[in-house]
TORZA-353905 format. One record per atom (N, C-alpha, C): residue in three letters; x, y, z; atom name. Coordinates in nm, 4 decimals, m for minus. Layout:
N
SITE | Ala | X | Y | Z | CA $
...
This chain:
118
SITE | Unk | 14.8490 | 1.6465 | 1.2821 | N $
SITE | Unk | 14.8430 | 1.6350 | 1.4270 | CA $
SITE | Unk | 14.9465 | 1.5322 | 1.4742 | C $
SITE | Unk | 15.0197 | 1.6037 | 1.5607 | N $
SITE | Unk | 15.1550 | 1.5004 | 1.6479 | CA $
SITE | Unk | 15.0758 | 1.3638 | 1.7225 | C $
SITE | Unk | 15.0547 | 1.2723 | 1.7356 | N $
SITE | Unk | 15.0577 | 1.1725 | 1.8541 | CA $
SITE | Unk | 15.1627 | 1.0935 | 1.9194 | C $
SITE | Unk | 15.2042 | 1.1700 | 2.0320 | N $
SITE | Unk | 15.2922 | 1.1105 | 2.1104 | CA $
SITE | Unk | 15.2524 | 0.9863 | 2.1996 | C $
SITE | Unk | 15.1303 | 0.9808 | 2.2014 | N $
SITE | Unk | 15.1167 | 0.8764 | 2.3395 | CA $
SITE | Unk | 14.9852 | 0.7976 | 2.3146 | C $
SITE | Unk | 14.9498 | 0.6822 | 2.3450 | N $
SITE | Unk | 14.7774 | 0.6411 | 2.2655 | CA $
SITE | Unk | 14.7421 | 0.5807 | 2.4255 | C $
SITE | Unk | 14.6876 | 0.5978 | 2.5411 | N $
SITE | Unk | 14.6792 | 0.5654 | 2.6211 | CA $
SITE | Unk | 14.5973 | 0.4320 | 2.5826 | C $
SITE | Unk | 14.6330 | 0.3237 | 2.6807 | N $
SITE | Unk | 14.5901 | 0.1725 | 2.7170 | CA $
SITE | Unk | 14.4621 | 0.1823 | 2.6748 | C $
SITE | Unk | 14.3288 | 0.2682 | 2.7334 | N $
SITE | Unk | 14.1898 | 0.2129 | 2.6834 | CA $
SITE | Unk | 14.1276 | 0.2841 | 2.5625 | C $
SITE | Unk | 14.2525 | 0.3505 | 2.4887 | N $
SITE | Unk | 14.1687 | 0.3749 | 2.3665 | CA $
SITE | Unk | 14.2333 | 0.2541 | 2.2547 | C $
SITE | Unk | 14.3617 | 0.1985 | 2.2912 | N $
SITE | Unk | 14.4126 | 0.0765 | 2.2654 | CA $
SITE | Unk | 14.2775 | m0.0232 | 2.2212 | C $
SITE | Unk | 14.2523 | m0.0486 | 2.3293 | N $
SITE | Unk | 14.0964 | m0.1869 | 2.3204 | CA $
SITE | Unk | 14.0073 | m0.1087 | 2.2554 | C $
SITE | Unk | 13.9466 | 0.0529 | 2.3505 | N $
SITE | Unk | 13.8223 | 0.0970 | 2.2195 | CA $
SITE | Unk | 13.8312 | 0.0763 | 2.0833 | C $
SITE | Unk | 13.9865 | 0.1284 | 2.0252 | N $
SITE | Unk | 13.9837 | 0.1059 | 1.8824 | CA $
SITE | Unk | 13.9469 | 0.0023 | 1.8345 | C $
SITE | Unk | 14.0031 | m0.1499 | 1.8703 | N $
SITE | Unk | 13.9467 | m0.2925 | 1.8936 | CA $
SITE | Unk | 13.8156 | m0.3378 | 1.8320 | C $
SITE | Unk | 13.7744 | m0.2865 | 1.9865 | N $
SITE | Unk | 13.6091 | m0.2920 | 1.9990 | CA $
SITE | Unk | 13.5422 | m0.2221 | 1.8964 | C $
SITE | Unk | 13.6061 | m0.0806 | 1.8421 | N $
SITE | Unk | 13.5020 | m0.0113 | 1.7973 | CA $
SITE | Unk | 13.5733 | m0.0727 | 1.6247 | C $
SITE | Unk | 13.6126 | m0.1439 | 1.5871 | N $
SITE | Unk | 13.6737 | m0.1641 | 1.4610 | CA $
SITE | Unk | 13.5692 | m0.2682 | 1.3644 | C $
SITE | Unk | 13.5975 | m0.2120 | 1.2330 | N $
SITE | Unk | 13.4848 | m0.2988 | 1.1576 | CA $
SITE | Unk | 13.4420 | m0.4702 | 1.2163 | C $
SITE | Unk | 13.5782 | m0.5380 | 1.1789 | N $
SITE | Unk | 13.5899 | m0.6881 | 1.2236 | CA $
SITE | Unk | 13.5647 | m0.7218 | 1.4038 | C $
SITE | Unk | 13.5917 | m0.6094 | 1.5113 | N $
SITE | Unk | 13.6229 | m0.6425 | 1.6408 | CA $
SITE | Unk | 13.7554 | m0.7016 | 1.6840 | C $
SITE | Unk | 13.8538 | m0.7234 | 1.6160 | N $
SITE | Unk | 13.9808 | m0.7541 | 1.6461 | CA $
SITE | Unk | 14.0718 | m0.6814 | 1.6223 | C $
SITE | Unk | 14.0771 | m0.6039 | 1.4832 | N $
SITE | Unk | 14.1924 | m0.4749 | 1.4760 | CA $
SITE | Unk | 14.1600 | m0.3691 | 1.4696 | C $
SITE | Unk | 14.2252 | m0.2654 | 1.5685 | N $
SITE | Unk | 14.1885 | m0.1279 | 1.5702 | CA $
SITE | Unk | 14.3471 | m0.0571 | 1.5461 | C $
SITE | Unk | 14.2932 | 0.0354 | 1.4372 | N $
SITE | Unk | 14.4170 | 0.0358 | 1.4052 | CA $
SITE | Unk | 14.4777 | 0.2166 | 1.4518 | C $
SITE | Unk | 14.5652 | 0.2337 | 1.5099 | N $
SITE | Unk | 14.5983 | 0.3316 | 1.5752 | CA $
SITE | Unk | 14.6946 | 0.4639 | 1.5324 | C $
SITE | Unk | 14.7149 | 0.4542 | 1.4345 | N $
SITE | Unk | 14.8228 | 0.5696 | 1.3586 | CA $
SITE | Unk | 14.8198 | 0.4743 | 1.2353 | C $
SITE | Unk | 14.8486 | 0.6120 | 1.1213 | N $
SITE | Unk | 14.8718 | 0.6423 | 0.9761 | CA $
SITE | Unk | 14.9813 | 0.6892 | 0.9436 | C $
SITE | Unk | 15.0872 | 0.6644 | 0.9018 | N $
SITE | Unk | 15.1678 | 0.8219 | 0.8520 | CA $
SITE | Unk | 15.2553 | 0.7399 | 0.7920 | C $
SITE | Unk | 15.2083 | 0.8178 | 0.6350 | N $
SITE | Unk | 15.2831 | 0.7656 | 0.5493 | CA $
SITE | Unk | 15.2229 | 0.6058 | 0.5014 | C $
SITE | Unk | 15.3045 | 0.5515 | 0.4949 | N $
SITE | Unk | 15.2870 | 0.4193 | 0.4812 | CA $
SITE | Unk | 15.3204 | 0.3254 | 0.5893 | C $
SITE | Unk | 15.3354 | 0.3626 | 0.7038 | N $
SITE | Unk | 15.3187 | 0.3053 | 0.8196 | CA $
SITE | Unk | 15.1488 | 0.3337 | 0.8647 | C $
SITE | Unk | 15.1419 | 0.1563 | 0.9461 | N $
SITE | Unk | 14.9915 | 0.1809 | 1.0044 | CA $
SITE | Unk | 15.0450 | 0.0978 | 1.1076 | C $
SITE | Unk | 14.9815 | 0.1264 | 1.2508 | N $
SITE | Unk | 15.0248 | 0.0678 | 1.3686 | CA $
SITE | Unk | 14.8892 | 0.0617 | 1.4306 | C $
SITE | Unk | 14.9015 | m0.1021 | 1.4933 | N $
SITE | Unk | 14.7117 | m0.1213 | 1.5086 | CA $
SITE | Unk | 14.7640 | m0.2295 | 1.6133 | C $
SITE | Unk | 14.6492 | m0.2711 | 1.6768 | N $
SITE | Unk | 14.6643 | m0.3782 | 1.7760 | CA $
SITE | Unk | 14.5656 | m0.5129 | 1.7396 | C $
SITE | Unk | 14.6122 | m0.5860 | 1.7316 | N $
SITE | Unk | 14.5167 | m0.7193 | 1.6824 | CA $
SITE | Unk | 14.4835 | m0.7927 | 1.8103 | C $
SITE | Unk | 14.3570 | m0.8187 | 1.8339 | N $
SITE | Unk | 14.3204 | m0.8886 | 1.9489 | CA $
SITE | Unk | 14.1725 | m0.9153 | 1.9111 | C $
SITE | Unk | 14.2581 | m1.0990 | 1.8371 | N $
SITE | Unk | 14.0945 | m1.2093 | 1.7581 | CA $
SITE | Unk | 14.0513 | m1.2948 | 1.8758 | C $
SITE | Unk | 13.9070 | m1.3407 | 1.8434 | N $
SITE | Unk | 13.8649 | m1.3689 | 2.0075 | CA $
SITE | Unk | 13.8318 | m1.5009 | 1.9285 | C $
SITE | Unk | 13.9192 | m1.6310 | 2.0306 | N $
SITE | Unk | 13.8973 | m1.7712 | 2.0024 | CA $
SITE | Unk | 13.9608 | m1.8068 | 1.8608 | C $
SITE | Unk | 13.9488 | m1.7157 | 1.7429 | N $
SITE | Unk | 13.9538 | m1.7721 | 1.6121 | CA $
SITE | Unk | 14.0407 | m1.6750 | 1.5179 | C $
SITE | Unk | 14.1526 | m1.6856 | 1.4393 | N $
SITE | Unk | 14.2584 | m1.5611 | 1.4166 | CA $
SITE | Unk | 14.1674 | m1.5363 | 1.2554 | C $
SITE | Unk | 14.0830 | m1.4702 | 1.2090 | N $
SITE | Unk | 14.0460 | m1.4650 | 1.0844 | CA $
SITE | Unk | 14.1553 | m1.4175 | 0.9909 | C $
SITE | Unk | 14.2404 | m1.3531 | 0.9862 | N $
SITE | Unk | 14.2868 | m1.2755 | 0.9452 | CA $
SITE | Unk | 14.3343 | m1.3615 | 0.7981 | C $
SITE | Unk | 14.3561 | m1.2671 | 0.6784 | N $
SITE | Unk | 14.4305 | m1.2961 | 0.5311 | CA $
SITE | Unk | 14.5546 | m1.2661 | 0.5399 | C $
SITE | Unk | 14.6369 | m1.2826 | 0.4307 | N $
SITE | Unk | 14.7501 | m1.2030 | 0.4352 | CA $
SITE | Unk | 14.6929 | m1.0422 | 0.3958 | C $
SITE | Unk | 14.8318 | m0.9726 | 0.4294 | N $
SITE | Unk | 14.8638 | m0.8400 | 0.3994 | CA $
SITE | Unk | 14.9297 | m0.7720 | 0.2907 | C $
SITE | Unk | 14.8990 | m0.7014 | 0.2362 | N $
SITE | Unk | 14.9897 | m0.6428 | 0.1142 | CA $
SITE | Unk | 15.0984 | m0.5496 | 0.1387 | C $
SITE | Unk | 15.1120 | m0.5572 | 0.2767 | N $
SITE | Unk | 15.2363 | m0.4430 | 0.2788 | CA $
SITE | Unk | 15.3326 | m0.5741 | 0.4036 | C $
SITE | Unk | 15.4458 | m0.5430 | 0.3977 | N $
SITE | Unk | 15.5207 | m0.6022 | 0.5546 | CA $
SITE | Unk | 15.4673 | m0.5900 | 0.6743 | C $
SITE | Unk | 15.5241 | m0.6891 | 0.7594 | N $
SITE | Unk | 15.4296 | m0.6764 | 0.8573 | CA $
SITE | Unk | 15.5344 | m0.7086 | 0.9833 | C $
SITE | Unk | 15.5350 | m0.6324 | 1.1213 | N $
SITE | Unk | 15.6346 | m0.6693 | 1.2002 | CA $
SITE | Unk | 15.5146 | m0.6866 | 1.3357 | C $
SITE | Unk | 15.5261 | m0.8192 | 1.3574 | N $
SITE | Unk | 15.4176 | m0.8805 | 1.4970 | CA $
SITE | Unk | 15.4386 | m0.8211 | 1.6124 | C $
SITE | Unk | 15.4504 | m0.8238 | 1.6853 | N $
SITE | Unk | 15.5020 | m0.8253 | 1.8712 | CA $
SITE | Unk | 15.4051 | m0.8714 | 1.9447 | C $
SITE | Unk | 15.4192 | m0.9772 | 1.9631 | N $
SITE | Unk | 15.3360 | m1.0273 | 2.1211 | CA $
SITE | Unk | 15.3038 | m0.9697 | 2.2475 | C $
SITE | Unk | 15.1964 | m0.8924 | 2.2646 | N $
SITE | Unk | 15.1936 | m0.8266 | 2.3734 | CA $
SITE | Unk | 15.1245 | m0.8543 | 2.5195 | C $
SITE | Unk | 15.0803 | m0.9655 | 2.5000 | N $
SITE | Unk | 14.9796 | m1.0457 | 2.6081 | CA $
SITE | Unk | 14.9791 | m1.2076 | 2.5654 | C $
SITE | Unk | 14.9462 | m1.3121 | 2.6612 | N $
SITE | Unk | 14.9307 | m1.3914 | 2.5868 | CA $
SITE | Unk | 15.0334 | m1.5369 | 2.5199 | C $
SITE | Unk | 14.9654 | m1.6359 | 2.4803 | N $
SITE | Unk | 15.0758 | m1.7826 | 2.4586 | CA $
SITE | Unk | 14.9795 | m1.8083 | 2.3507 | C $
SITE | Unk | 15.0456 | m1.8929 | 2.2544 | N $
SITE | Unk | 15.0003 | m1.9683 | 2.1600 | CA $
SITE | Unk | 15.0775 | m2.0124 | 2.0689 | C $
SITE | Unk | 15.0300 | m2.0358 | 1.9421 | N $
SITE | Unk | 15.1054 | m2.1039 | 1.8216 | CA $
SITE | Unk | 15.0659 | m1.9936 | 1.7198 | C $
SITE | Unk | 15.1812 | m1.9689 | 1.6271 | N $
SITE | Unk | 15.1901 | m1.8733 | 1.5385 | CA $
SITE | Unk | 15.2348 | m1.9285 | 1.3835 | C $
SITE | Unk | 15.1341 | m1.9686 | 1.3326 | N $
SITE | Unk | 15.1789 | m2.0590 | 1.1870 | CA $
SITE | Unk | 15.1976 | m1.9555 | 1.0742 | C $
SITE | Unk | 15.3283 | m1.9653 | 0.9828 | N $
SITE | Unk | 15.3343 | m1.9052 | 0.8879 | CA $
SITE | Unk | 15.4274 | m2.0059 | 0.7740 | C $
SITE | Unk | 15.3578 | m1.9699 | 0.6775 | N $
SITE | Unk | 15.3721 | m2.0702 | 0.5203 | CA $
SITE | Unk | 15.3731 | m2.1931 | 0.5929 | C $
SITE | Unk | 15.2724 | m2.2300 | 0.6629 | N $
SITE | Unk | 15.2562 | m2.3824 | 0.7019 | CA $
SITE | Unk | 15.3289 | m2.4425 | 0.8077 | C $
SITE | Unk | 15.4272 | m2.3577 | 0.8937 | N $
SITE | Unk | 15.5196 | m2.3925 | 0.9690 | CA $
SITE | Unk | 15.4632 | m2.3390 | 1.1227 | C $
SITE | Unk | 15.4616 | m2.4152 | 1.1857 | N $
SITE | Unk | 15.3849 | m2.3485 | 1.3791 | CA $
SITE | Unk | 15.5027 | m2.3769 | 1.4427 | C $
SITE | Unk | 15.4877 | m2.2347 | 1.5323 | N $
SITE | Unk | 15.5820 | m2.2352 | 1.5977 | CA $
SITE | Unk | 15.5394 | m2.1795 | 1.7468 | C $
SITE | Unk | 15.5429 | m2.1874 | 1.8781 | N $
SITE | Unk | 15.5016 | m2.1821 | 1.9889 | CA $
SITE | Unk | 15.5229 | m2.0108 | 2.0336 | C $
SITE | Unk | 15.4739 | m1.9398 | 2.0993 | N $
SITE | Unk | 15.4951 | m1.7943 | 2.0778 | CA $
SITE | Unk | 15.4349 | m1.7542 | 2.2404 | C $
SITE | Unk | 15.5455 | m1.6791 | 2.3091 | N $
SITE | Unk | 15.4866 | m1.6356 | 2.4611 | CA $
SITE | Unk | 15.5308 | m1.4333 | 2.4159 | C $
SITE | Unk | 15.4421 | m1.3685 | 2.5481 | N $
SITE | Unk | 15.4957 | m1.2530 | 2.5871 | CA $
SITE | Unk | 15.6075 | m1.1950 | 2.5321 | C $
SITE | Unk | 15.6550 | m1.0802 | 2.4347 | N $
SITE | Unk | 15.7738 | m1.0643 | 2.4036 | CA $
SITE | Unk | 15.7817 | m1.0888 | 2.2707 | C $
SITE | Unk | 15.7612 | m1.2331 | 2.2355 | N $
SITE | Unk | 15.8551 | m1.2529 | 2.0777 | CA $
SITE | Unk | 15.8076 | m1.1763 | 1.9416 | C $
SITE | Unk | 15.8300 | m1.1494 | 1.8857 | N $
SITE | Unk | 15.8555 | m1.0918 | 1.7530 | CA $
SITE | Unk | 15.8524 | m1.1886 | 1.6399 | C $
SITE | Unk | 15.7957 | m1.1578 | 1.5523 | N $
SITE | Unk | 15.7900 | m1.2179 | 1.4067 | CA $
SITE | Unk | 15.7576 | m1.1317 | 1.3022 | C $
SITE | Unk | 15.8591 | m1.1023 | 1.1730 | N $
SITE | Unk | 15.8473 | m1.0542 | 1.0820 | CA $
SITE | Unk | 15.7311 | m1.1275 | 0.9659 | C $
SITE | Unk | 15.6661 | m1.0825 | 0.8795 | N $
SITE | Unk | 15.5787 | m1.1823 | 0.8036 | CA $
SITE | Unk | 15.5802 | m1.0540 | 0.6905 | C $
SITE | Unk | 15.6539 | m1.1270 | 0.5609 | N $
SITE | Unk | 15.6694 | m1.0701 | 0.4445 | CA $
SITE | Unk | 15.4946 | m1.0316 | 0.3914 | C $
SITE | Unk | 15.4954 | m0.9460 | 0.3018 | N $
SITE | Unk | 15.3794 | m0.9212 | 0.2402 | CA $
SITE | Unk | 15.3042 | m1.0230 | 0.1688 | C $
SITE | Unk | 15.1892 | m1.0562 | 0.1534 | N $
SITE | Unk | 15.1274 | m1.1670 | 0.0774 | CA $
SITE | Unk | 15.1688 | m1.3228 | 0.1512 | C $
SITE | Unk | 15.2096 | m1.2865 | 0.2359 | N $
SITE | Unk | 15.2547 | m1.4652 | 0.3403 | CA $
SITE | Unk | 15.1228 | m1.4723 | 0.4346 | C $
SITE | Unk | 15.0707 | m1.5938 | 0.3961 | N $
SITE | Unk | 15.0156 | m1.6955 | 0.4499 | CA $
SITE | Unk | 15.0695 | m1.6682 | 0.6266 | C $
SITE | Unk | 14.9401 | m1.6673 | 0.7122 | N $
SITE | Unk | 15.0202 | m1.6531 | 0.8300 | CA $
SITE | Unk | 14.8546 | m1.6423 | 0.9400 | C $
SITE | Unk | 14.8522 | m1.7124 | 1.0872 | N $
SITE | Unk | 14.8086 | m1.7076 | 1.1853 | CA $
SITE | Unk | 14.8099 | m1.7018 | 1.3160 | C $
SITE | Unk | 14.7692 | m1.7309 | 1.3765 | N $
SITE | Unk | 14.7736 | m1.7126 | 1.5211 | CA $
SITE | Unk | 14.6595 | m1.8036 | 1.5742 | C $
SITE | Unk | 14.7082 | m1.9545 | 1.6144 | N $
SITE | Unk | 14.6226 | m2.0871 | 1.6515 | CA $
SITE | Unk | 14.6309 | m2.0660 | 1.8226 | C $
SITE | Unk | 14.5662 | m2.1570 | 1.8746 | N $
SITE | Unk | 14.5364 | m2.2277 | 1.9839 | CA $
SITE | Unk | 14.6229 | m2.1623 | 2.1139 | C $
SITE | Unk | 14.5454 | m2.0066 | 2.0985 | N $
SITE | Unk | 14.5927 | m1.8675 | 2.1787 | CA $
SITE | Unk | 14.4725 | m1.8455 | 2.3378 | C $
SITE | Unk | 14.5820 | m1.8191 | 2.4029 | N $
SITE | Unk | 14.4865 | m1.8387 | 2.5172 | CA $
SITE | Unk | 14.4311 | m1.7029 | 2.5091 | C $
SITE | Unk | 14.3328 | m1.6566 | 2.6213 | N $
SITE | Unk | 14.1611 | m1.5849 | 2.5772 | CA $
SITE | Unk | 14.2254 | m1.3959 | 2.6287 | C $
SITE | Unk | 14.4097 | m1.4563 | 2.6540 | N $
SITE | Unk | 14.4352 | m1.2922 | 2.6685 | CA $
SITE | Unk | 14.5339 | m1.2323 | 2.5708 | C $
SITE | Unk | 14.5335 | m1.3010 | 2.4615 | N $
SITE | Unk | 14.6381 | m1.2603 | 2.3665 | CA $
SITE | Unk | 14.5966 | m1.1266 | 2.3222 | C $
SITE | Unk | 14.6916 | m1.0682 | 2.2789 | N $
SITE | Unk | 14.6990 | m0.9596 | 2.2207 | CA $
SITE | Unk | 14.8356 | m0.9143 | 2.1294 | C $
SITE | Unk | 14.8536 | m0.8451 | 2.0282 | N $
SITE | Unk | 14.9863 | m0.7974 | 1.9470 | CA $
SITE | Unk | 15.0125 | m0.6992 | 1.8849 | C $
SITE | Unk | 15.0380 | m0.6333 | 1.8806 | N $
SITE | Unk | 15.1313 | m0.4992 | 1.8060 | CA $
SITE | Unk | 15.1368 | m0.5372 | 1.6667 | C $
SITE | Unk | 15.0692 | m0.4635 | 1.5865 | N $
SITE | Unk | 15.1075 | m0.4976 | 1.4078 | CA $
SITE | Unk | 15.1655 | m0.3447 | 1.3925 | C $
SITE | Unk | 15.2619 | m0.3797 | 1.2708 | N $
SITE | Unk | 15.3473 | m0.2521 | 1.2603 | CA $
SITE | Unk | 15.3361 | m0.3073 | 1.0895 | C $
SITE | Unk | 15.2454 | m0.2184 | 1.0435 | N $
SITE | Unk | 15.2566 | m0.2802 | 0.8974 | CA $
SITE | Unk | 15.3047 | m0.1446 | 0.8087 | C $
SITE | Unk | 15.4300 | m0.1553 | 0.6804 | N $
SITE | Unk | 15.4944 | m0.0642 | 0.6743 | CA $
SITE | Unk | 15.5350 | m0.0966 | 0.5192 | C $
SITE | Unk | 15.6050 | 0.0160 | 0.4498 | N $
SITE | Unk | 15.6284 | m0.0046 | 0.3197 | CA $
SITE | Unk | 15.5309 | 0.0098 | 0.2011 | C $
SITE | Unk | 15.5557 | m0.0189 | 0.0877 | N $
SITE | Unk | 15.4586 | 0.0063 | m0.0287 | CA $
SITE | Unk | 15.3845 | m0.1651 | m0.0547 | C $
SITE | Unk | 15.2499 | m0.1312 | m0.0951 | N $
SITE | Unk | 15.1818 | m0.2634 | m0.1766 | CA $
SITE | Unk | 15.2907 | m0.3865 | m0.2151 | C $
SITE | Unk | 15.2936 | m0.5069 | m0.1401 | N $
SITE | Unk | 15.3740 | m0.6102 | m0.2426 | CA $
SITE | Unk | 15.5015 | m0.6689 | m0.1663 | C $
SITE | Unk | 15.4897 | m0.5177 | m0.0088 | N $
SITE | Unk | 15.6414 | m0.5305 | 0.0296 | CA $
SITE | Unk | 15.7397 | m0.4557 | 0.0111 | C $
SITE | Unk | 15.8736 | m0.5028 | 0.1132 | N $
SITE | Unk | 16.0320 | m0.4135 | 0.0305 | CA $
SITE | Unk | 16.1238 | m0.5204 | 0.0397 | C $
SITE | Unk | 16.0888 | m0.6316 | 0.1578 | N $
SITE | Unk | 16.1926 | m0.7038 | 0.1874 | CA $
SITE | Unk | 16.1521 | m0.8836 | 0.1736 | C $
SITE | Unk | 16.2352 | m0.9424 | 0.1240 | N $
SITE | Unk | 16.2470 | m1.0736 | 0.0709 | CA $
SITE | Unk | 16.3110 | m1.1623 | 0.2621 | C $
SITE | Unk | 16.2274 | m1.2342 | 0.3254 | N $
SITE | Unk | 16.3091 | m1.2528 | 0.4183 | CA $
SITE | Unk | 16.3416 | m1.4503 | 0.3990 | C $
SITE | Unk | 16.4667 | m1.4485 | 0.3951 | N $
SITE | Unk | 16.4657 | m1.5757 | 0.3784 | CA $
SITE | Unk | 16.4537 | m1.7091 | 0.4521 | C $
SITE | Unk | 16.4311 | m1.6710 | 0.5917 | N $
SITE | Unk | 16.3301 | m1.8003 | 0.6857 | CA $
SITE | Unk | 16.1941 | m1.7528 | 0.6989 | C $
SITE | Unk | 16.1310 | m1.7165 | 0.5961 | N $
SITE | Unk | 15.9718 | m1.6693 | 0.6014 | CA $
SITE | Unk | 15.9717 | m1.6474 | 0.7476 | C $
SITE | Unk | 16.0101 | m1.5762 | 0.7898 | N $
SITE | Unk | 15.9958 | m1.4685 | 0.9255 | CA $
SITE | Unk | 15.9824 | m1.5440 | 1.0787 | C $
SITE | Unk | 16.0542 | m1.6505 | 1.0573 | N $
SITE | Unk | 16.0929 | m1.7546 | 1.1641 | CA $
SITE | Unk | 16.2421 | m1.7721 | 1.1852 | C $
SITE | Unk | 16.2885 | m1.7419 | 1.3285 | N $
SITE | Unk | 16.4117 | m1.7760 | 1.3210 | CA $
SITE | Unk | 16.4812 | m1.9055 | 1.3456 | C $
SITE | Unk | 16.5264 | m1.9543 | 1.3167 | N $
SITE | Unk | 16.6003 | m2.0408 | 1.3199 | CA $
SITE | Unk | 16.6133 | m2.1533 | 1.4129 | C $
């Protein structure tokens, strides 16, 4: 089955209706999975075994990865290699983000500012 389009409130249902209540995850194919993360007050999350590409889609806060915080509004982007240590701190109560997690178990790509630019 094609999905061209995931309209806005099945976005949050998935959410809501998801084991944890924060990721609902919205397409499969292949080894791509595309989900929306939206943790309430507290980022539980582990690392991941596959790559992972963020997007900020609502929302301000601090985004710590391998121990490093870095301030994060509307817009920015962060790559986070597979098996990296990584959160989302002291996020105000409308955050929300785009996970685009992709590739085989372990990763494909080595990034060398652990997914912070410069």
């Amino acid at each position: 089955m094609m999905i061209d389009r995931i309209p806005a409130d099945k976005i949050l249902q998935s959410v809501a209706e998801s084991v944890d209540g924060c990721y609902g995850v919205l397409l499969r194919q292949g080894t791509l999975e595309i989900g929306y993360y939206k943790p309430l007050k507290v980022d539980p999350q582990t690392p991941h075994q596959k790559d992972e590409i963020c997007v900020v889609h609502s929302g301000r806060g601090s985004f710590v990865i391998n121990g490093k915080c870095r301030p994060f509004e509307i817009g920015d982007v962060f790559f986070v290699p597979a098996g990296t240590e990584h959160c989302f701190v002291d996020f105000s109560d409308d955050f929300g983000a785009w996970a685009i997690l992709y590739g085989p178990q372990g990763g494909v790509t080595e990034c060398p500012s652990n997914g912070l630019p410069p």
